[in-house]
C-alpha positions as CSV (number, residue, x, y, z in Angstrom):
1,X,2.3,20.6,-17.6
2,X,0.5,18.8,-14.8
3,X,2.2,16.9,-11.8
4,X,0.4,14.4,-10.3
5,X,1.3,15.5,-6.8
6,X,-0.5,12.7,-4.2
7,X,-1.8,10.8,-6.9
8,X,-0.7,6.9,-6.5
9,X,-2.6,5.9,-9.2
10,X,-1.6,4.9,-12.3
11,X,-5.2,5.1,-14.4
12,X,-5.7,8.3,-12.7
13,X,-2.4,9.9,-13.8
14,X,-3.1,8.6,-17.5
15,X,-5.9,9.5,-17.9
16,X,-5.8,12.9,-16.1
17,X,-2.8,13.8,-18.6
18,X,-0.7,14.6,-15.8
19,X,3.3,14.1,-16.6
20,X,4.2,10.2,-16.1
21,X,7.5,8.9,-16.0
22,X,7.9,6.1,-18.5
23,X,9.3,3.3,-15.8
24,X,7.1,0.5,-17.9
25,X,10.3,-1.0,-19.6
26,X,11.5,-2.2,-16.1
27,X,8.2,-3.7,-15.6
28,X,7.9,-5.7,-18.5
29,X,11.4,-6.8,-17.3
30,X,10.6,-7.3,-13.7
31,X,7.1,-9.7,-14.5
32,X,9.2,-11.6,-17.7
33,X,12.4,-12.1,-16.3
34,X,12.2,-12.6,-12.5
35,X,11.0,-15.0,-9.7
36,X,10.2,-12.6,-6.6
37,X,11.3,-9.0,-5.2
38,X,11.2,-7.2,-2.1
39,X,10.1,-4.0,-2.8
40,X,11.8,-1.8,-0.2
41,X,11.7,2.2,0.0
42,X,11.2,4.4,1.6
43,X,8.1,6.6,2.0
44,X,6.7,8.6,-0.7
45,X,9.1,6.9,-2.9
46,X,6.4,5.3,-5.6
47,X,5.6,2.0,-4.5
48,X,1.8,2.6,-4.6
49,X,2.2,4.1,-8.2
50,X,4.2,1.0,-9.2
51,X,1.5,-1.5,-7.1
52,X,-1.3,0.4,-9.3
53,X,0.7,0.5,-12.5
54,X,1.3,-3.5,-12.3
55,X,-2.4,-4.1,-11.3
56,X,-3.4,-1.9,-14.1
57,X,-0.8,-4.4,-16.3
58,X,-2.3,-7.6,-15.2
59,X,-5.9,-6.4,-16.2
60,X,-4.6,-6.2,-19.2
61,X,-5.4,-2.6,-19.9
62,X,-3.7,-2.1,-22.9
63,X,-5.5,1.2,-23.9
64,X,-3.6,3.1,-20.5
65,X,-0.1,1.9,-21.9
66,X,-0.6,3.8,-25.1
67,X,2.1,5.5,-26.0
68,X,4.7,3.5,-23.4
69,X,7.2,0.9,-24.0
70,X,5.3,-1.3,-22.4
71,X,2.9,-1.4,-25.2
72,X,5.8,-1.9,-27.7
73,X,6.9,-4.6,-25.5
74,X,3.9,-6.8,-24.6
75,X,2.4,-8.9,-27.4
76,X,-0.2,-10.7,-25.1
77,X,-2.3,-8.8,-23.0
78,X,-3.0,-11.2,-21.1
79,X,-5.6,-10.9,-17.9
80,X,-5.0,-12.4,-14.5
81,X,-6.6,-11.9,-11.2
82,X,-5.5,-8.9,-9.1
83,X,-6.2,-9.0,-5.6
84,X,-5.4,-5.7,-4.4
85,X,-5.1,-5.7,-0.5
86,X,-4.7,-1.2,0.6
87,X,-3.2,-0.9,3.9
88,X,-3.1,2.8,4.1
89,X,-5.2,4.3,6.4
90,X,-5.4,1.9,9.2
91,X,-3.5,0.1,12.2
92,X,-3.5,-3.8,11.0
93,X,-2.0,-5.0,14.5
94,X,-5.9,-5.0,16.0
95,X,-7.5,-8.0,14.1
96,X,-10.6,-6.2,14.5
97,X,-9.3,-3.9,11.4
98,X,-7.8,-6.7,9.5
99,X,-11.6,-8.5,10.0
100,X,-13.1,-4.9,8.1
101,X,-10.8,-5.1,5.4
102,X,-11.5,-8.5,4.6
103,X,-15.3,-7.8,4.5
104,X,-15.3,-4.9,2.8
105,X,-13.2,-6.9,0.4
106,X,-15.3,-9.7,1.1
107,X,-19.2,-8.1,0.3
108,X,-18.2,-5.1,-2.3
109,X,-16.8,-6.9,-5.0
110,X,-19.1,-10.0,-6.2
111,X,-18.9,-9.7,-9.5
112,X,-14.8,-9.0,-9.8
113,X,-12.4,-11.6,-9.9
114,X,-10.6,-11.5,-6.4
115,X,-14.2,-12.2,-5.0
116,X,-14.2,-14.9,-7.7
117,X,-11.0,-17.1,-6.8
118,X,-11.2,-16.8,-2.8
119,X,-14.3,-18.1,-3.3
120,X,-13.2,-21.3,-5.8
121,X,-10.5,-21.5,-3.3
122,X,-13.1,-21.9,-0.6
123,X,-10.8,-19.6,1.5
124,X,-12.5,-18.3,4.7
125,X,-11.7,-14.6,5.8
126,X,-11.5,-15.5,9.5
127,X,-8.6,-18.3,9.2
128,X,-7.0,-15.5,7.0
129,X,-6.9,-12.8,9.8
130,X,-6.3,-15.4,12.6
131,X,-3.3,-16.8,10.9
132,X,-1.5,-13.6,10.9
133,X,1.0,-14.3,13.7
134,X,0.5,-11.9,16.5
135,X,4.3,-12.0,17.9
136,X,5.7,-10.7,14.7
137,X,3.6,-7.3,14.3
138,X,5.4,-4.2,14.3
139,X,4.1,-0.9,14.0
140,X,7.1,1.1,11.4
141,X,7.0,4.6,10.1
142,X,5.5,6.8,13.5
């Protein structure tokens, strides 16, 4: 048996055959049945698995959910944008960091979707970061 110690993501755990805890049920119920969660826990607790697990879900990656309830469940496969934002790493309060993100973001991804709908949305990456209010930061977890 493998463990996917420090491994957050869900393609990478499937198909690395490392043990995975089948949590997809829930999911299924949490994206058919709901309106909005706060997803609070604490660290280390499997919020990036679950963030990587639903992204890999809204791709409609069928062929990782082999095996799961969640392929029992879903009839549609549906895919829908994902715009997958990592804050790891970095300290968002400077908006000099929030400005790399978004053109890292911003230049590396042309041809994926994300890039696809800001850009029909005509959404400009400097009112982004300069619309994040600047009272409100907190710096939580050091």
């Amino acid at each position: 048996m493998k463990f996917p110690i420090g491994i957050q993501s869900f393609e990478r755990i499937i198909e690395g055959g490392f043990v995975y805890v089948d949590k997809t049920a829930m999911i299924y119920d949490l994206t058919h049945e709901s309106n909005i969660y706060f997803l609070s826990r604490p660290r280390r607790f499997g919020k990036s698995l679950l963030v990587s697990t639903l992204e890999n879900y809204y791709l409609g990656r069928k062929e990782l959910f082999k095996g799961l309830a969640m392929e029992k469940l879903e009839t549609e496969w549906n895919v829908h944008p994902v715009f997958h934002v990592d804050f790891n790493g970095a300290n968002f309060t400077r908006k000099v960091y929030w400005k790399r993100c978004w053109r890292i973001m911003w230049t590396n991804g042309k041809n994926n979707m994300a890039y696809k709908l800001i850009r029909n949305l005509k959404w400009d990456y400097a009112s982004v970061i300069y619309s994040v209010p600047s009272t409100n930061r907190q710096v939580v977890g050091r």
